[in-house]
Rosetta silent file (secondary structure, phi, psi, omega in degrees, C-alpha in Angstrom):
SEQUENCE: XXXXXXXXXXXXXXXXXXXXXXXXXXXXXXXXXXXXXXXXXXXXXXXXXXXXXXXXXXXXXXXXXXXXXXXXXXXXXXXXXXXXXXXXXXXXXXXXX
SCORE:     score description
SCORE:     0.000 S_00000001
   1 L     0.000  128.845  178.349   99.221   74.163   98.729 S_00000001
   2 L   -99.666  173.686  178.595   99.160   70.417   99.177 S_00000001
   3 H   -68.385  -22.910  178.715  102.014   68.011   99.808 S_00000001
   4 H   -68.644  -23.147 -178.971  101.816   66.943   96.161 S_00000001
   5 H   -79.970  -10.295 -177.708  102.968   70.426   95.140 S_00000001
   6 L   -87.745  145.615  175.003  106.242   70.073   97.058 S_00000001
   7 L   -88.703  176.300 -176.422  109.399   68.737   95.471 S_00000001
   8 H   -60.550  -40.431 -177.856  111.721   66.176   97.100 S_00000001
   9 H   -63.881  -42.251  179.052  114.047   68.782   98.524 S_00000001
  10 H   -65.645  -39.510  178.511  111.197   70.642  100.229 S_00000001
  11 H   -65.600  -41.147  177.139  109.807   67.384  101.643 S_00000001
  12 H   -60.769  -41.999  179.920  113.254   66.395  102.992 S_00000001
  13 H   -63.896  -42.540  179.131  113.595   69.793  104.643 S_00000001
  14 H   -65.214  -34.805  176.178  110.152   69.464  106.240 S_00000001
  15 H   -65.017  -43.517  178.608  111.081   65.983  107.534 S_00000001
  16 H   -62.459  -34.525 -179.868  114.269   67.386  109.090 S_00000001
  17 H   -79.353  -11.776  179.056  112.249   70.140  110.723 S_00000001
  18 L    89.626   10.772 -179.898  109.800   67.597  112.104 S_00000001
  19 L   -84.953  -18.087  177.293  106.786   68.844  110.128 S_00000001
  20 E  -125.443  143.404  175.051  106.469   65.524  108.217 S_00000001
  21 L   -85.909 -172.535 -175.464  106.723   61.992  109.554 S_00000001
  22 L   -66.052  -27.111  178.754  108.551   59.143  107.777 S_00000001
  23 L   -84.824   -6.200  178.760  105.548   58.388  105.550 S_00000001
  24 L    92.613    8.259  178.614  105.331   62.009  104.462 S_00000001
  25 L   -85.523  144.933  179.880  102.176   62.833  106.398 S_00000001
  26 E   -65.985  140.672  176.880  102.046   66.184  108.198 S_00000001
  27 L  -115.179  154.310  178.570  102.646   66.029  111.933 S_00000001
  28 L   -96.378  106.114 -178.899  101.541   68.464  114.540 S_00000001
  29 L   -80.521  141.400  177.426  104.683   69.695  116.219 S_00000001
  30 L   -65.485  139.783 -179.140  104.360   70.962  119.781 S_00000001
  31 L   -70.531  129.034  178.348  104.539   74.724  119.971 S_00000001
  32 L   -97.856  110.354  179.682  107.799   75.941  121.429 S_00000001
  33 L  -111.562  146.798  178.792  107.173   79.013  123.503 S_00000001
  34 L   -73.660  140.814  178.476  109.726   81.024  125.336 S_00000001
  35 L   -65.222  133.060 -179.388  109.358   80.915  129.091 S_00000001
  36 L   -90.967  134.989  179.784  107.732   84.099  130.302 S_00000001
  37 L  -123.054  114.759 -178.728  109.307   85.853  133.210 S_00000001
  38 L   -87.196  137.934  177.716  107.259   88.543  134.874 S_00000001
  39 L  -123.543  161.076  179.603  109.056   91.424  136.516 S_00000001
  40 L   -77.624  170.865 -177.912  107.815   94.201  138.729 S_00000001
  41 H   -62.789  -35.729 -179.275  107.276   97.783  137.605 S_00000001
  42 H   -66.906  -45.358  178.709  110.553   99.019  139.108 S_00000001
  43 H   -63.609  -40.514  179.046  112.592   96.336  137.329 S_00000001
  44 H   -60.379  -47.845 -179.736  110.700   97.020  134.091 S_00000001
  45 H   -64.944  -35.075  177.455  111.447  100.748  134.238 S_00000001
  46 H   -64.189  -43.034  179.251  115.094  100.036  135.048 S_00000001
  47 H   -68.186  -36.903  176.832  115.392   97.783  131.986 S_00000001
  48 H   -62.437  -44.721  179.761  113.633  100.358  129.797 S_00000001
  49 H   -62.638  -39.455  177.664  116.085  103.021  130.941 S_00000001
  50 H   -63.872  -41.612  179.476  119.029  100.719  130.184 S_00000001
  51 H   -68.376  -37.288  179.760  117.706  100.020  126.682 S_00000001
  52 H   -66.665  -27.497  176.315  117.052  103.714  126.020 S_00000001
  53 H   -69.343  -23.893 -179.578  120.695  104.453  126.831 S_00000001
  54 L   -80.824  -13.615 -176.819  121.689  102.124  123.996 S_00000001
  55 L   -70.432  137.496  176.316  119.680  104.105  121.426 S_00000001
  56 L   -85.298   92.265 -177.374  121.723  106.204  118.998 S_00000001
  57 L   -75.900  141.600  178.029  119.927  109.518  119.478 S_00000001
  58 L   -72.689  153.389  177.503  120.288  112.146  116.735 S_00000001
  59 L   -78.979  166.009 -178.488  122.101  115.364  117.504 S_00000001
  60 H   -60.576  -43.655  177.529  120.260  118.684  117.591 S_00000001
  61 H   -61.273  -35.614  177.578  121.613  119.825  114.179 S_00000001
  62 H   -65.156  -43.073  179.654  120.457  116.541  112.637 S_00000001
  63 H   -62.702  -43.034  179.619  116.965  116.963  114.071 S_00000001
  64 H   -63.604  -46.301 -178.954  116.771  120.542  112.786 S_00000001
  65 H   -61.067  -47.704 -179.452  118.032  119.530  109.328 S_00000001
  66 H   -66.251  -35.719  178.310  115.622  116.598  109.024 S_00000001
  67 H   -64.926  -40.422  178.230  112.715  118.715  110.280 S_00000001
  68 H   -65.277  -41.866  179.489  113.422  121.349  107.608 S_00000001
  69 H   -62.883  -45.005 -179.716  113.606  118.653  104.928 S_00000001
  70 H   -64.680  -44.069  179.762  110.314  117.086  106.032 S_00000001
  71 H   -62.579  -44.168  179.407  108.563  120.474  106.235 S_00000001
  72 H   -64.080  -41.319  179.180  109.804  121.504  102.790 S_00000001
  73 H   -63.641  -42.703  178.780  108.753  118.158  101.300 S_00000001
  74 H   -63.402  -41.972  179.425  105.281  118.421  102.820 S_00000001
  75 H   -64.626  -42.233  179.712  104.884  121.968  101.483 S_00000001
  76 H   -62.674  -47.822 -178.998  105.990  120.959   97.980 S_00000001
  77 H   -68.756  -33.543  175.844  103.638  117.995   97.818 S_00000001
  78 H   -64.013  -44.052  177.792  100.783  120.031   99.314 S_00000001
  79 H   -63.785  -39.984  179.253  101.277  122.679   96.637 S_00000001
  80 H   -63.013  -49.045 -179.364  101.435  119.984   93.958 S_00000001
  81 H   -66.568  -39.417  176.948   98.235  118.275   95.094 S_00000001
  82 H   -62.873  -43.423  177.886   96.501  121.639   95.564 S_00000001
  83 H   -64.399  -40.391  177.086   97.531  122.749   92.079 S_00000001
  84 H   -63.882  -41.410  178.259   96.386  119.454   90.619 S_00000001
  85 H   -63.581  -45.636  179.447   93.056  119.789   92.420 S_00000001
  86 H   -62.542  -43.279  179.933   92.598  123.366   91.183 S_00000001
  87 H   -64.623  -43.713  178.933   93.489  122.389   87.617 S_00000001
  88 H   -67.912  -34.378  175.898   91.155  119.401   87.558 S_00000001
  89 H   -64.211  -41.962  178.916   88.378  121.507   89.067 S_00000001
  90 H   -62.470  -43.146 -179.935   88.877  124.081   86.307 S_00000001
  91 H   -65.748  -46.011 -178.541   88.754  121.342   83.642 S_00000001
  92 H   -67.695  -36.123  175.631   85.636  119.694   85.086 S_00000001
  93 H   -62.472  -42.035  178.847   83.864  123.072   85.451 S_00000001
  94 H   -66.486  -38.865 -175.505   84.643  123.840   81.825 S_00000001
  95 H   -70.164  -40.513 -174.767   83.579  120.345   80.727 S_00000001
  96 H   -90.066   -7.679  178.948   80.227  120.298   82.552 S_00000001
  97 L   -98.261    0.000    0.000   79.132  123.867   81.830 S_00000001
């Protein structure tokens, strides 16, 4: 996409963002990176533990219910694909013999 493909509104927005200069030529904006702050392993593990406490963990009945649903769904689709495979094999055997 070239600058000719942009409409006035898009060019104005790019000027406001600093991606275009006053003549409409693209400018190379300096990359804004977040300052990196290195922490030690103990601090890292402490922060991980704090974040894990914020997670909304499912209850045991929810896990059991969802596991049953996933297992049943996998079995149904496995049977469907297996049946489809068997049927197509039967058709191709009949067709080629």
């Amino acid at each position: 996409m070239s600058l000719d493909d942009l409409n006035r509104q898009q060019k104005r927005m790019l000027k406001r963002q600093g991606a275009l200069d006053e003549q409409g030529a693209p400018t190379k904006a300096p990359r804004q990176s977040a300052p990196t702050q290195r922490v030690g392993p103990v601090q890292y593990l402490r922060e991980v533990r704090e974040e894990m406490r914020k997670v909304a963990w499912p209850t045991r009945p929810e896990v059991v219910r969802y596991s049953i649903i996933v297992t049943a769904t996998v079995l149904v689709f496995t049977a469907f694909v297996g049946g489809l495979d068997f049927g197509l094999q039967y058709v191709t055997d009949w067709f080629y013999l």
